[in-house]
Backbone bond lengths (Angstrom), bond angles and torsions (degrees), N, CA, C in turn:
res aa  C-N    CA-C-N  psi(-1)  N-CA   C-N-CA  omega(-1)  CA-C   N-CA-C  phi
1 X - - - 1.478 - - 1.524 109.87 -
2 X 1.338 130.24 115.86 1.328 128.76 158.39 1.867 104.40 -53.53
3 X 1.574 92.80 130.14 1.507 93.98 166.80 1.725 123.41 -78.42
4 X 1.145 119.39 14.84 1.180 106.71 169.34 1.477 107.85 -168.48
5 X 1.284 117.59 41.77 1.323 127.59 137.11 1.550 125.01 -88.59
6 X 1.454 121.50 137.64 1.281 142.43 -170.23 1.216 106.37 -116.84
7 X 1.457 116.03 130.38 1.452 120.82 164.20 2.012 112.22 -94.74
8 X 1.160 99.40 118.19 1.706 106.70 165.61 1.138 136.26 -79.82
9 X 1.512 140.07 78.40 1.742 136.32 -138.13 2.074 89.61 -94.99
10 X 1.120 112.50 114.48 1.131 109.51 173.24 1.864 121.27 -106.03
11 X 0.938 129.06 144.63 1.732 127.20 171.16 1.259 109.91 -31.53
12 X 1.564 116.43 133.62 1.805 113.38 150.41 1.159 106.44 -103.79
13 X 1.815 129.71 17.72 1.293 117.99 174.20 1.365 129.55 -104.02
14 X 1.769 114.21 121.33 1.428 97.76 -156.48 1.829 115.83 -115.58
15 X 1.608 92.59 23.40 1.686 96.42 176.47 1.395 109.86 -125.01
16 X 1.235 123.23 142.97 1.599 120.53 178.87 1.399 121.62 -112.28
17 X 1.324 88.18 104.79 1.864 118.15 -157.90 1.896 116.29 26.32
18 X 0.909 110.00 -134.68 1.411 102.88 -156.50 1.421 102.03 -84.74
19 X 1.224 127.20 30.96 1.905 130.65 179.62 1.208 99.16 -81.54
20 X 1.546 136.98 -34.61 1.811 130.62 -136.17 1.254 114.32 50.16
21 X 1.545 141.93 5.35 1.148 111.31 119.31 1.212 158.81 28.57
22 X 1.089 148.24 124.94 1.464 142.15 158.69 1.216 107.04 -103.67
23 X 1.485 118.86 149.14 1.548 125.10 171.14 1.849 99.64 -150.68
24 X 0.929 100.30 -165.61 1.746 112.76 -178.21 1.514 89.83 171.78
25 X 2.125 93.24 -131.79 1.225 118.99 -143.52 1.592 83.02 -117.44
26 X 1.717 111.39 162.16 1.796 119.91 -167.11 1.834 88.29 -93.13
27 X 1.046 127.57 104.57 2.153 128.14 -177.23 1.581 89.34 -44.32
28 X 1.187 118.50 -54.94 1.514 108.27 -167.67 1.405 115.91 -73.69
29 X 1.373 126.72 -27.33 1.312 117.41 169.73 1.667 110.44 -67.43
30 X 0.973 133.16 -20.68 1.630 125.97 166.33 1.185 101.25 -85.66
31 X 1.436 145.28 -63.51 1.376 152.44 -129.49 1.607 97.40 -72.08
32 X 1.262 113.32 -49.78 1.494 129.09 -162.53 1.552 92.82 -85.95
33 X 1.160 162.00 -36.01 1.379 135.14 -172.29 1.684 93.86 -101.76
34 X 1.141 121.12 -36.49 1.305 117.38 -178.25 2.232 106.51 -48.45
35 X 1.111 124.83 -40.11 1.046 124.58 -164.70 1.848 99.98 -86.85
36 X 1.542 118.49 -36.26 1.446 111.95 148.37 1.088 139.06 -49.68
37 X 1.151 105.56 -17.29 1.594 115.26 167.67 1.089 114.36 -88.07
38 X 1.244 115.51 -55.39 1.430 128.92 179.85 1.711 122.24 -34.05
39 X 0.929 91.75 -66.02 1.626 125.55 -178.33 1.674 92.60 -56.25
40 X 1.321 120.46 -52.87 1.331 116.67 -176.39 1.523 127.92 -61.76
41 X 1.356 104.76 -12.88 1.493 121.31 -175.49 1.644 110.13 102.77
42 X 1.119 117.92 39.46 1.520 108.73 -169.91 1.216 83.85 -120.48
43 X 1.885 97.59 148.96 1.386 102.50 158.57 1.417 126.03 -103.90
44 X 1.074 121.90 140.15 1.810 129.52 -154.21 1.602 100.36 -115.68
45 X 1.587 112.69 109.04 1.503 105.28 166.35 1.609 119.25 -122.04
46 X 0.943 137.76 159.20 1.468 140.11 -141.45 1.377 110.62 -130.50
47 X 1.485 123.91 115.36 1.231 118.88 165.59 1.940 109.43 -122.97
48 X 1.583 104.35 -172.25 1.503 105.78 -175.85 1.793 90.12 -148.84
49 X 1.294 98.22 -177.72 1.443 136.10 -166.34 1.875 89.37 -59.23
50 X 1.722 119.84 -70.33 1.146 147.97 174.13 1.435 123.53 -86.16
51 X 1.681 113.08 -26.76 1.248 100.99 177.27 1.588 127.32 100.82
52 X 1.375 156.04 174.58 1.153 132.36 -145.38 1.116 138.29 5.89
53 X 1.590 141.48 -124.92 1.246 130.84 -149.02 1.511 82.91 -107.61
54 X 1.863 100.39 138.94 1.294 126.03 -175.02 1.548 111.99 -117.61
55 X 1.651 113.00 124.50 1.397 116.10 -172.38 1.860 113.08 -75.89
56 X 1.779 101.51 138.79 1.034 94.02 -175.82 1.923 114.42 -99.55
57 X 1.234 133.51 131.35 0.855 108.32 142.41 1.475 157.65 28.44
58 X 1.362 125.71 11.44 1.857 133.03 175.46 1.218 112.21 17.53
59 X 1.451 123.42 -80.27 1.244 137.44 152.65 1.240 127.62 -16.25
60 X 1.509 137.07 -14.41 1.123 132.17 -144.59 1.784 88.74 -141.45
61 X 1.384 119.55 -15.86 1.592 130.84 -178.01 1.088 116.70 -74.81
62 X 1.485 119.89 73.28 1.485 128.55 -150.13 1.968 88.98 -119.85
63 X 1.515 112.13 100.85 1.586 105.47 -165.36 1.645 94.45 -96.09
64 X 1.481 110.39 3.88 1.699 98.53 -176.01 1.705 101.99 -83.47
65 X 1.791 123.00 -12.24 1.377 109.37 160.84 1.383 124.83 -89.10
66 X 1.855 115.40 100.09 1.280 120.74 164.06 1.786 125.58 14.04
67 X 1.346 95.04 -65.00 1.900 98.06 -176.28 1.190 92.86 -54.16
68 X 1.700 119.17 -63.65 1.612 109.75 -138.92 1.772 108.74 -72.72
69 X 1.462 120.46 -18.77 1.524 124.95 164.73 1.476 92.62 -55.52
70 X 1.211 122.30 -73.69 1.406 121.63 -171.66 1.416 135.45 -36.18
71 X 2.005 114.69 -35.50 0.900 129.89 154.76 1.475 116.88 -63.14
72 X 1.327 113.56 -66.65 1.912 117.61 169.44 1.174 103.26 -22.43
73 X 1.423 147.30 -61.60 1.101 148.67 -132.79 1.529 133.12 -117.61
74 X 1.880 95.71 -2.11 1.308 127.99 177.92 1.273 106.66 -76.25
75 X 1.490 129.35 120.01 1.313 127.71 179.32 1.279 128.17 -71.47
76 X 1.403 97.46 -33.54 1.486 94.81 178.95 1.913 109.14 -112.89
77 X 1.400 127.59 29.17 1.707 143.92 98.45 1.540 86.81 -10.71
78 X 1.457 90.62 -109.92 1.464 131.90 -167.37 1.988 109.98 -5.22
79 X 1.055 84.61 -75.78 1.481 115.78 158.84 1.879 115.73 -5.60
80 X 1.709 83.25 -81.58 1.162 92.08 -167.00 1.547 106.07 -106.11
81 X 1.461 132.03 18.13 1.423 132.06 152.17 1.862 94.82 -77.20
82 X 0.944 137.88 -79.75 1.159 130.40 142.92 1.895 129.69 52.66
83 X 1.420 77.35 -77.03 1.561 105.34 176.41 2.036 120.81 -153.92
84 X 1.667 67.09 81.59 1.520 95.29 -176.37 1.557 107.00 -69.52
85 X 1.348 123.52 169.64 1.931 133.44 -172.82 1.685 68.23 -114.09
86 X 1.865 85.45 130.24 1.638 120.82 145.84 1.220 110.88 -41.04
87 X 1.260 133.52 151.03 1.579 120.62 157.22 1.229 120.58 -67.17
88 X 1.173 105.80 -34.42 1.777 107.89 177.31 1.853 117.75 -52.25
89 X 1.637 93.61 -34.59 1.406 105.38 165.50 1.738 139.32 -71.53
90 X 1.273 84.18 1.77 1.570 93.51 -163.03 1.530 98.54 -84.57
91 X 1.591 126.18 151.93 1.427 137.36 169.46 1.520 105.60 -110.93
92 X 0.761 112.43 103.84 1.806 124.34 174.06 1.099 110.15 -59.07
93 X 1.625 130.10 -38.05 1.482 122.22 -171.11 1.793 100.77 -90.96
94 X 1.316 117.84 44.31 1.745 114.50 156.60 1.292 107.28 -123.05
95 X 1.640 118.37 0.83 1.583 101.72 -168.29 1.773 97.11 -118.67
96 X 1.208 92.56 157.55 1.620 99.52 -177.28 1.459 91.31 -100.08
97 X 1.481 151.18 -11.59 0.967 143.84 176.74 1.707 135.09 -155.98
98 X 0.631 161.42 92.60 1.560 166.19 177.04 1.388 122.80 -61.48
99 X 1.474 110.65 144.51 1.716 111.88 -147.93 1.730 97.72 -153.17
100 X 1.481 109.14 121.40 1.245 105.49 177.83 1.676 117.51 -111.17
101 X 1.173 142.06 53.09 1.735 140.80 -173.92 1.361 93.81 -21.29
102 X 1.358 107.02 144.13 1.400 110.20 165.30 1.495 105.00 -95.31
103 X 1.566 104.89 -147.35 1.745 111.44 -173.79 2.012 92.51 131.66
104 X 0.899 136.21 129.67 1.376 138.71 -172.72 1.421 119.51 -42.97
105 X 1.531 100.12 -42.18 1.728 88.52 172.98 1.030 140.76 -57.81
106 X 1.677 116.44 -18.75 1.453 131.45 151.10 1.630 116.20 -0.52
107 X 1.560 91.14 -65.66 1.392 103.95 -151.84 1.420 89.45 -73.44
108 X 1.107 150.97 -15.82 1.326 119.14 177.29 1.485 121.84 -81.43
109 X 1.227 112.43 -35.15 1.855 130.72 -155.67 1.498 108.22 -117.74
110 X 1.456 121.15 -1.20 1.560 139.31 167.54 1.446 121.91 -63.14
111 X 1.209 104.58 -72.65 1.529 129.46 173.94 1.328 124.59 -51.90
112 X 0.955 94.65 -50.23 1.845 77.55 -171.12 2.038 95.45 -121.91
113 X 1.120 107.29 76.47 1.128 125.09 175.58 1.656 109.06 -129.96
114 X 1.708 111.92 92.00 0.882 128.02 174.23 1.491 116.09 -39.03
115 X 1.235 125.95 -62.02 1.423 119.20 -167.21 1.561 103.05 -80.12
116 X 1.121 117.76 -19.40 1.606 111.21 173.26 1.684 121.96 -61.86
117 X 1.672 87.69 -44.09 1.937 100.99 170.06 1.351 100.16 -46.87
118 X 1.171 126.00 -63.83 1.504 137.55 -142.22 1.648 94.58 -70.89
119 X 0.938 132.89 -70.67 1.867 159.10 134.35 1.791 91.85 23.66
120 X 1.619 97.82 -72.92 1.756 118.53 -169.68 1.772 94.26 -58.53
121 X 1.447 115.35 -58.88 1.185 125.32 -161.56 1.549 112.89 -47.58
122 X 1.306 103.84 -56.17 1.886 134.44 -177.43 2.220 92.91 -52.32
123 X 0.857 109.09 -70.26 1.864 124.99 -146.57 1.747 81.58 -71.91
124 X 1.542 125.86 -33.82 1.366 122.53 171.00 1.691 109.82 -67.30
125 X 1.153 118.44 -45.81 1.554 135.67 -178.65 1.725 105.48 -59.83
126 X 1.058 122.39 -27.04 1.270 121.27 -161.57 2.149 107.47 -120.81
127 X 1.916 90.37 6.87 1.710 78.21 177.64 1.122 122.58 130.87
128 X 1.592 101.41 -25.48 1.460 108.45 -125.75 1.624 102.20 -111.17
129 X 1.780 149.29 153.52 1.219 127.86 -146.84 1.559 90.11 -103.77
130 X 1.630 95.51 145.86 1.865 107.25 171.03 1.579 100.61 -107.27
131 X 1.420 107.09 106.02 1.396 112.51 162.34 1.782 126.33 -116.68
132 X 1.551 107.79 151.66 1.599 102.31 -165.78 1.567 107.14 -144.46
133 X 1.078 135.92 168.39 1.529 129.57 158.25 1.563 114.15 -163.65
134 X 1.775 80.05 148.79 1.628 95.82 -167.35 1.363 122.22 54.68
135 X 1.298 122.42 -89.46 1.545 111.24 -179.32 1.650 106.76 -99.94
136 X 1.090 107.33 -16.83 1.686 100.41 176.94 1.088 133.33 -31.24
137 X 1.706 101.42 -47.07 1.584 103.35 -159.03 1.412 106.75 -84.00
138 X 1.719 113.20 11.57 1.539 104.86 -177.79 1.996 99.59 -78.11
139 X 1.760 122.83 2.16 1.207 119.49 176.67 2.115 95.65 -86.36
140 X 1.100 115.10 21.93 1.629 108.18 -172.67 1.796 97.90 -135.75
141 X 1.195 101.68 17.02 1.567 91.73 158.14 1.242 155.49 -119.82
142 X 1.505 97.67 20.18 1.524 118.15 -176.94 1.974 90.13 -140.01
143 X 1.512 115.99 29.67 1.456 116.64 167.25 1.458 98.77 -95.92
144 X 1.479 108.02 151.50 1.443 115.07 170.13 1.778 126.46 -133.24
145 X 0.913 130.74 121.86 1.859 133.85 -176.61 1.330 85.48 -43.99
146 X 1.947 78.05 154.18 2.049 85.05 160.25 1.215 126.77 -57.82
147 X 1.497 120.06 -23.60 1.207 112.35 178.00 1.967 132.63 -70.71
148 X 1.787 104.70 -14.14 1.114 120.50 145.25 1.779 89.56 118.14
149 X 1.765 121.33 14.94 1.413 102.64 139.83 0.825 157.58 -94.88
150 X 1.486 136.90 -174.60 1.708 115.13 178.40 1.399 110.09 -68.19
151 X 1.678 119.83 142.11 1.298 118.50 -153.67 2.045 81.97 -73.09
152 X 0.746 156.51 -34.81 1.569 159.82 -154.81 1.319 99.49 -87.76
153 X 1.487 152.17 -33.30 1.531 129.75 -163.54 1.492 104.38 -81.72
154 X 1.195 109.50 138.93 0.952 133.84 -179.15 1.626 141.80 98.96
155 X 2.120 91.07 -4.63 1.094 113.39 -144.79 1.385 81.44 -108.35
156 X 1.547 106.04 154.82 1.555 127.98 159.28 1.722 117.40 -58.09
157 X 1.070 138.09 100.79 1.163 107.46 -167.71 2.156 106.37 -141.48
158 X 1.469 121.70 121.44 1.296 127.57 -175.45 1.889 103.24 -82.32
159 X 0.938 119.84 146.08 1.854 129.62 -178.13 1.600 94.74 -176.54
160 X 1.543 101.67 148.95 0.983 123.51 144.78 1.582 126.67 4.21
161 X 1.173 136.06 72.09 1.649 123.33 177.61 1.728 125.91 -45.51
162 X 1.301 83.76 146.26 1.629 93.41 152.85 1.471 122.64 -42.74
163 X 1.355 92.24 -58.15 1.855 98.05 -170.92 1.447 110.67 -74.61
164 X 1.285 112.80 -35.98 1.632 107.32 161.16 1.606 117.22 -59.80
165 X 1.220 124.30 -35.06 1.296 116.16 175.38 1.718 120.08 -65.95
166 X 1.564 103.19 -27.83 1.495 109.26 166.31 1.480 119.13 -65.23
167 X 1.550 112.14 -24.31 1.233 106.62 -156.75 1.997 114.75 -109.03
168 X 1.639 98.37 4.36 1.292 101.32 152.74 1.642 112.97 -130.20
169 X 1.856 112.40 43.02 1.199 134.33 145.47 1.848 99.67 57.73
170 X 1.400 121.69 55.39 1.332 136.53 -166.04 1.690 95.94 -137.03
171 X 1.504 133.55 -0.50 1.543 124.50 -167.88 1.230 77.68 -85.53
172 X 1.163 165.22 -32.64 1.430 145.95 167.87 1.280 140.58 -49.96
173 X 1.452 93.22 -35.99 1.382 98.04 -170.78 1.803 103.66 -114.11
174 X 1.378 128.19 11.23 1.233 124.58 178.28 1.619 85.52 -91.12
175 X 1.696 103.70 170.90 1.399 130.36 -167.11 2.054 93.38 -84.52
176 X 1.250 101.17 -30.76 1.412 104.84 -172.45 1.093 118.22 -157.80
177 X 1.867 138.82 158.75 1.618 119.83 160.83 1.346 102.35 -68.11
178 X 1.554 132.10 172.20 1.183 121.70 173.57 1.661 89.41 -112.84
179 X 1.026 111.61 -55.03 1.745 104.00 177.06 1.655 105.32 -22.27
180 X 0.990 120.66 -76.14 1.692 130.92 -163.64 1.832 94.50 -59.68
181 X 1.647 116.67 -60.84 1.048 106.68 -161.93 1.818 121.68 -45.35
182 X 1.997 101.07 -38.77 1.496 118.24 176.73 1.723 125.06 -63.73
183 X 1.716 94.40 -18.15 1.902 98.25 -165.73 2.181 80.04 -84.15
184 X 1.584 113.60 -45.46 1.145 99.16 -178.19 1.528 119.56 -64.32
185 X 1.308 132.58 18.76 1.606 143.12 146.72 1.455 114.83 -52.07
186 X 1.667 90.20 -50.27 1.574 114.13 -158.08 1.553 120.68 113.88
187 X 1.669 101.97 3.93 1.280 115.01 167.47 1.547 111.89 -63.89
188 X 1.702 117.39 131.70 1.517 153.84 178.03 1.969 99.80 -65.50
189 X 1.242 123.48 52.05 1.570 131.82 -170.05 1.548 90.41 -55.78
190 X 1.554 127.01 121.13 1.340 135.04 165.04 1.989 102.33 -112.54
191 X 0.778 117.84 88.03 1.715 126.45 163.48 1.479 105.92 -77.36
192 X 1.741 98.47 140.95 0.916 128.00 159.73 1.772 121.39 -104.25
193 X 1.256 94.47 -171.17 1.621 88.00 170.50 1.375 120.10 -65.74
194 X 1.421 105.91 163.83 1.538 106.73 -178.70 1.699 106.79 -65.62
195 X 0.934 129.82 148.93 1.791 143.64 -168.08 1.252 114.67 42.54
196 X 1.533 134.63 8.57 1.038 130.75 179.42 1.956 126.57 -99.12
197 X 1.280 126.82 139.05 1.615 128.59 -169.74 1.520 94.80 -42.89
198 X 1.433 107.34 112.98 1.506 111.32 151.72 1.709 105.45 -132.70
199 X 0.915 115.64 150.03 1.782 137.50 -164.44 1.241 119.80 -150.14
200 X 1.214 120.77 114.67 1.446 127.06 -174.78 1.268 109.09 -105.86
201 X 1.225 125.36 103.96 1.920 126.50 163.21 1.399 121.03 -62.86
202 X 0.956 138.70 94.70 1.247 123.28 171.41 1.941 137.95 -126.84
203 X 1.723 92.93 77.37 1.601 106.49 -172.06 1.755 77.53 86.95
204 X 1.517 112.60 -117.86 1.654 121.05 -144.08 1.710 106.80 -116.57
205 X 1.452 113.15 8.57 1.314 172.39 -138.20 1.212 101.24 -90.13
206 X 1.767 156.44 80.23 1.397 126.64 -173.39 1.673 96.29 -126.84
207 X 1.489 107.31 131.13 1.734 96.74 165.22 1.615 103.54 -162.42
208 X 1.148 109.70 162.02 1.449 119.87 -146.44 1.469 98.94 -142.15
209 X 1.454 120.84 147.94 1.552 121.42 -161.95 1.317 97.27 -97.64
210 X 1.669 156.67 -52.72 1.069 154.05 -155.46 1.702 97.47 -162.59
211 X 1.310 100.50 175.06 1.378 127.24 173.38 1.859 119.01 -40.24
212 X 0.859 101.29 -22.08 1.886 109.52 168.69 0.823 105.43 -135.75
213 X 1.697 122.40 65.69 1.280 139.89 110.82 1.584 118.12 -115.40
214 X 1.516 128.22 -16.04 1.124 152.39 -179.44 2.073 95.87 -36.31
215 X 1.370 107.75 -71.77 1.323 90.48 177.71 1.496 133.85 -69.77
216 X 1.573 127.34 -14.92 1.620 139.11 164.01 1.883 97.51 -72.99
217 X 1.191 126.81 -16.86 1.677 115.23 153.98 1.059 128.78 -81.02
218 X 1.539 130.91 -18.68 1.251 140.35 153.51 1.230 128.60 -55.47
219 X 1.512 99.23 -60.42 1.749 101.41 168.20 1.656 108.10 -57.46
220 X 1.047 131.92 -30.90 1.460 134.24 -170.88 1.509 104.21 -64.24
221 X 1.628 112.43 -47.63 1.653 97.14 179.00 1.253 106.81 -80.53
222 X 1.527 137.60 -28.28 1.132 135.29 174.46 1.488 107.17 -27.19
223 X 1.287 90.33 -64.80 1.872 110.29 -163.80 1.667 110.25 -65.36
224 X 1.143 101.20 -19.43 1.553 101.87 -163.06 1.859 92.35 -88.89
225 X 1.353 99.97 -52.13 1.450 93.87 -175.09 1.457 126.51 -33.39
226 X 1.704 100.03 -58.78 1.568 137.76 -168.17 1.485 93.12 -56.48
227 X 1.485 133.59 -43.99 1.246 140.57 -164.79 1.500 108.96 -78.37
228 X 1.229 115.39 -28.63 1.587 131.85 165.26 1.695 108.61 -68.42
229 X 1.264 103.30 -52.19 1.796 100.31 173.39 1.449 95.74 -55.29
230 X 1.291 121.65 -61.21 1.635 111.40 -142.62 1.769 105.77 -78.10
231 X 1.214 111.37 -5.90 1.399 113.63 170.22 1.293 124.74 -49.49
């Protein structure tokens, strides 16, 4: 395992349910922890559901925030969103940590992604930090410990709300709430306000309620990792 390489699992889903629509991945939920990492000395590699180039989000292409121009425009970003690792391809024992951005398409191609469970399950088994935001962590609710529970009961855990999902009029058209679906894990759901930084620590544990919390989850694995080296 490199101690401070991170794997980034991003959406390959780019329609939101039966609207025609476009959806993907949230730019700022990658852009913003990816450059905390970055900057920190970590190396950040990127996979999806399917693998190569992963659709982002429209909605989410906001170039008046600094990072995300910065990300847009990063070549080797570019690069390697591009040509993302299959999940099936992915090796769990090189990353010291795993990272899911949300963005709506999550919820379709997250969940029930066998080798992703297994992926989450392994990098948890071996140490290693499970972090997610906003819609991410709906890829952490059908994962299970070796011991055979849901990796979430018991756990503190921030995502995406209910009431936020009411309030950009999407509880219809998602596959599920994830708030409700995660407390029925046995996940500890702590909400904050609607659009505001909420972050849940929990042990090795990282998850984040919406898009401004995306960078206070970054620094969190940052810190957590580094705290594992310096142990």
């Amino acid at each position: 395992m490199n101690d401070k390489r991170v794997l980034f699992v991003i959406t390959s889903h780019d329609t939101l349910g039966d609207t025609g629509n476009p959806t993907g991945y949230h730019l700022a939920e990658v852009s913003h922890p990816y450059y905390v990492l970055a900057e920190a000395g970590f190396i950040i590699e990127f996979a999806s559901p399917k693998g190569g180039q992963v659709p982002m989000d429209p909605n989410s292409r906001d170039t008046d925030d600094p990072v995300n121009k910065r990300f847009l425009e990063d070549e080797i970003v570019n690069n390697k969103l591009g040509g993302t690792l299959s999940a099936d391809q992915i090796d769990p024992s090189r990353y010291a940590g795993i990272y899911f951005p949300g963005g709506h398409g999550t919820m379709w191609d997250l969940p029930e992604n066998p080798s992703l469970a297994e992926v989450t399950r392994t990098v948890d088994a071996q140490g290693g930090v499970v972090a997610a935001v906003c819609h991410g962590p709906a890829a952490l609710l059908n994962v299970k410990t070796e011991d055979g529970r849901w990796l979430v009961d018991g756990k503190r855990v921030s995502v995406f709300t209910d009431e936020e999902e009411r309030a950009v009029e999407l509880d219809q058209v998602v596959p599920f709430l994830l708030a409700s679906a995660l407390t029925e894990r046995g996940a500890i759901h702590e909400a904050g306000d609607n659009w505001q930084e909420q972050v849940s620590v929990d042990d090795r544990l990282v998850t984040g309620q919406n898009p401004a919390s995306a960078r206070a989850v970054g620094e969190h694995i940052r810190d957590l990792v580094e705290a594992r080296l310096a142990a």
